[in-house]
C-alpha positions as CSV (number, residue, x, y, z in Angstrom):
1,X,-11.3,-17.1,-10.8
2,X,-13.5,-16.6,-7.9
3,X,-13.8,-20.3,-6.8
4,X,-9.6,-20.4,-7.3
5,X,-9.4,-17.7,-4.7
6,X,-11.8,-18.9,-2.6
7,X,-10.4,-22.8,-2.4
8,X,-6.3,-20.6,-1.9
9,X,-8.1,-19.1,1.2
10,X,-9.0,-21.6,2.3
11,X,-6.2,-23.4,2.0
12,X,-4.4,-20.6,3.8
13,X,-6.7,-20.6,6.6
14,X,-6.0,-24.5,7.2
15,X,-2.3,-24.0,7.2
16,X,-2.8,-20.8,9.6
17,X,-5.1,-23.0,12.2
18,X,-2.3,-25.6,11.5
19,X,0.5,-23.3,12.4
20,X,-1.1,-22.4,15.5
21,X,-1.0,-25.5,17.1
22,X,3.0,-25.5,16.7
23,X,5.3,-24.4,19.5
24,X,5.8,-20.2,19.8
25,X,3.2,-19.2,17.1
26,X,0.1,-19.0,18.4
27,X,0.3,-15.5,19.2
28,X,1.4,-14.9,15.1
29,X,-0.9,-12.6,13.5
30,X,-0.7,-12.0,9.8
31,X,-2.1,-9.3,8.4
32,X,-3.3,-7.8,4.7
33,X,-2.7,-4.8,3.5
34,X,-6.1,-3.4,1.9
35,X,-5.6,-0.3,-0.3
36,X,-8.1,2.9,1.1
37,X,-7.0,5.9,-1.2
38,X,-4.5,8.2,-2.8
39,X,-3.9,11.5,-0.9
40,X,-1.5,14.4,-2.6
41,X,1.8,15.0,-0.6
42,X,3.7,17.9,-1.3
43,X,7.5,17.0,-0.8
44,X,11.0,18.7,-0.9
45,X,14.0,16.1,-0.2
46,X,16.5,19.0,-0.3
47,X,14.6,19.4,3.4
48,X,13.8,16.4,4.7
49,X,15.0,12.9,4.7
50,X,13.3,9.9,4.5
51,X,12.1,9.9,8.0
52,X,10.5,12.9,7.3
53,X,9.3,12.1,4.1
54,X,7.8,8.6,5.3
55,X,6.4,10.9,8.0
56,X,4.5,13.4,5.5
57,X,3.2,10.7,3.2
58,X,1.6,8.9,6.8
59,X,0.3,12.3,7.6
60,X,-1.4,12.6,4.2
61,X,-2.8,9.5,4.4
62,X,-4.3,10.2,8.2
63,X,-5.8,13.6,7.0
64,X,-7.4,11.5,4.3
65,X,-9.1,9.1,7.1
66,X,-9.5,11.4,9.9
67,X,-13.3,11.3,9.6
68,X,-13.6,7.3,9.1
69,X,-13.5,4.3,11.3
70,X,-10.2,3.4,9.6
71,X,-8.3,6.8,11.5
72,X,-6.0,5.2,13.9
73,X,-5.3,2.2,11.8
74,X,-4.9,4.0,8.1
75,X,-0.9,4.3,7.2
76,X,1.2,4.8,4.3
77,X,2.0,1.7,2.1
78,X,6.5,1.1,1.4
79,X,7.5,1.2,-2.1
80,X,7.7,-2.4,-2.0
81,X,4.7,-3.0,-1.0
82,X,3.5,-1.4,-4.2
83,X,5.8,-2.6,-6.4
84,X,5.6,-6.3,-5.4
85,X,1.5,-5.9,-5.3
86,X,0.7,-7.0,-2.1
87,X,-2.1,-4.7,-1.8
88,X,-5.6,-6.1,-1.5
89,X,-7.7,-3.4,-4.2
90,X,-4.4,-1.4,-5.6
91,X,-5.1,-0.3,-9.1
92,X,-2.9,-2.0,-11.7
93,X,-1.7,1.4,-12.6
94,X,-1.3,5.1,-11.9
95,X,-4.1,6.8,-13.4
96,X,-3.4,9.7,-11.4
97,X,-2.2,13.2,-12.5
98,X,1.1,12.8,-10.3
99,X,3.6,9.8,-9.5
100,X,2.8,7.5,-6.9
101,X,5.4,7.3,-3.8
102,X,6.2,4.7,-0.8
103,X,7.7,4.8,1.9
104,X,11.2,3.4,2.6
105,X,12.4,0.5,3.0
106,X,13.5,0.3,-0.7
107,X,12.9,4.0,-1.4
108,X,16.0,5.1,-2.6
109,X,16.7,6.3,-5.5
110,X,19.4,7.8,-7.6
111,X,22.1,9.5,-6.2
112,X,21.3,13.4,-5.6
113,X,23.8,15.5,-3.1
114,X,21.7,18.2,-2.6
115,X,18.9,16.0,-0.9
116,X,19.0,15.4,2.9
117,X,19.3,11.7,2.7
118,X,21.7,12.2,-0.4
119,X,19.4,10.3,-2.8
120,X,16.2,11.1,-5.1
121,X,13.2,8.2,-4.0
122,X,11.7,5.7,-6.4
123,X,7.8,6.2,-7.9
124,X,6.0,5.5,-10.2
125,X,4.9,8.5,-12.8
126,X,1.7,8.6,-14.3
127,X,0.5,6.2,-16.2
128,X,2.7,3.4,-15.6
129,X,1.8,0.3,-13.9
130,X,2.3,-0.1,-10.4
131,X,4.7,-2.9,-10.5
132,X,8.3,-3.7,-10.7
133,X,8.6,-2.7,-14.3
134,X,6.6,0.6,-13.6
135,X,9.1,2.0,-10.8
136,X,11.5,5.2,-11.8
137,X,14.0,5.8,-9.2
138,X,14.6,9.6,-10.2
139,X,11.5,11.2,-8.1
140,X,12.5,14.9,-6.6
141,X,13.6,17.2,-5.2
142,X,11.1,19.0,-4.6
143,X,7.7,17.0,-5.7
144,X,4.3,16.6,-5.3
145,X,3.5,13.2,-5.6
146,X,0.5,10.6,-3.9
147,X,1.0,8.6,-1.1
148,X,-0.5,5.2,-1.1
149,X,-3.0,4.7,1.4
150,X,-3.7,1.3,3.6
151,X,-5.7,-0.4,6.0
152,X,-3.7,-4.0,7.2
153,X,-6.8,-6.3,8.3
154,X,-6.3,-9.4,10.0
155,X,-6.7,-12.9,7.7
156,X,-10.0,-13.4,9.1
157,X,-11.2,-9.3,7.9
158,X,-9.7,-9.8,4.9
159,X,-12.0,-12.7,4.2
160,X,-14.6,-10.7,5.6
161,X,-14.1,-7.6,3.3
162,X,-13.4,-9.9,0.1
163,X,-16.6,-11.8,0.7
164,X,-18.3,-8.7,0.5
165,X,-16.2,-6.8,-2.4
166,X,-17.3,-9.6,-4.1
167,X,-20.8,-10.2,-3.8
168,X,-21.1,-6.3,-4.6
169,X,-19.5,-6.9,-8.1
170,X,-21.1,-10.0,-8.5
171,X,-24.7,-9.3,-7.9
172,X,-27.0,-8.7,-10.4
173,X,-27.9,-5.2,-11.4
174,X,-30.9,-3.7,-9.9
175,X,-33.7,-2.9,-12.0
């Protein structure tokens, strides 16, 4: 499985060193999100709306890196970020104590009058996988939930920090 991912990167990178010789993209910078941590969020939609809920979970998340190189760059991962699993290192499900929440775009869940944006958000409750079939859009009012911490690296980081996650799980144990 290795080698597969290994001969898709580098397929990607070709395409990418491709793309940059077309017309109006070599300034195009893709990016990865890497997954850094969970941080606890204490959240009550009947006071804030999902600015200000998207706003507490980055918060969280910057609290959680404020002593690491990753401070300034360290944000909150969407709700579809999770459930589509774009996240390099995400766990495949929420082994946590609490549900796991996004931020929006794609946040909303089901109707609820007495929250500020008028709707509960989606999440993901514990023990459920963090995918499309894991999500439960009936997460509030008031909730404590974790936010889902991320680092985006560029293509060529990415590489960097996969080449190294995997010659740490792939070397041989020390005796």
């Amino acid at each position: 499985a290795v080698e597969e991912g290994s001969e898709y990167l580098e397929k990607v990178r070709k395409l990418l060193e491709e793309m940059r010789l077309c017309p109006g993209l070599a300034a195009a910078n893709f990016t990865i999100p890497h997954f850094s941590g969970f941080y606890d969020v204490e959240l009550k939609l009947t006071q804030d709306d999902d600015n200000a809920t998207d706003a507490k979970l980055l918060a969280g998340c910057q609290r959680m890196a404020r002593d690491t190189d990753d401070a300034n760059k360290v944000r909150a991962a969407s709700h579809t970020e999770i459930l589509e699993r774009v996240i390099n290192g995400l766990p495949m499900t929420n082994e946590g104590r609490i549900p796991v929440m996004g931020t929006c775009p794609n946040c909303e869940g089901k109707s609820y009058p007495g929250a500020q944006s008028k709707h509960l958000r989606n999440c993901f409750n514990q023990g459920v996988d963090l995918n499309k079939d894991g999500t439960t859009n009936a997460c509030g009012p008031a909730v404590h939930v974790q936010a889902v911490c991320v680092v985006d690296l560029s293509l060529v980081d990415h590489v960097a920090a996969s080449a190294t996650t995997t010659a740490t799980t792939t070397a041989a144990p020390s005796r």
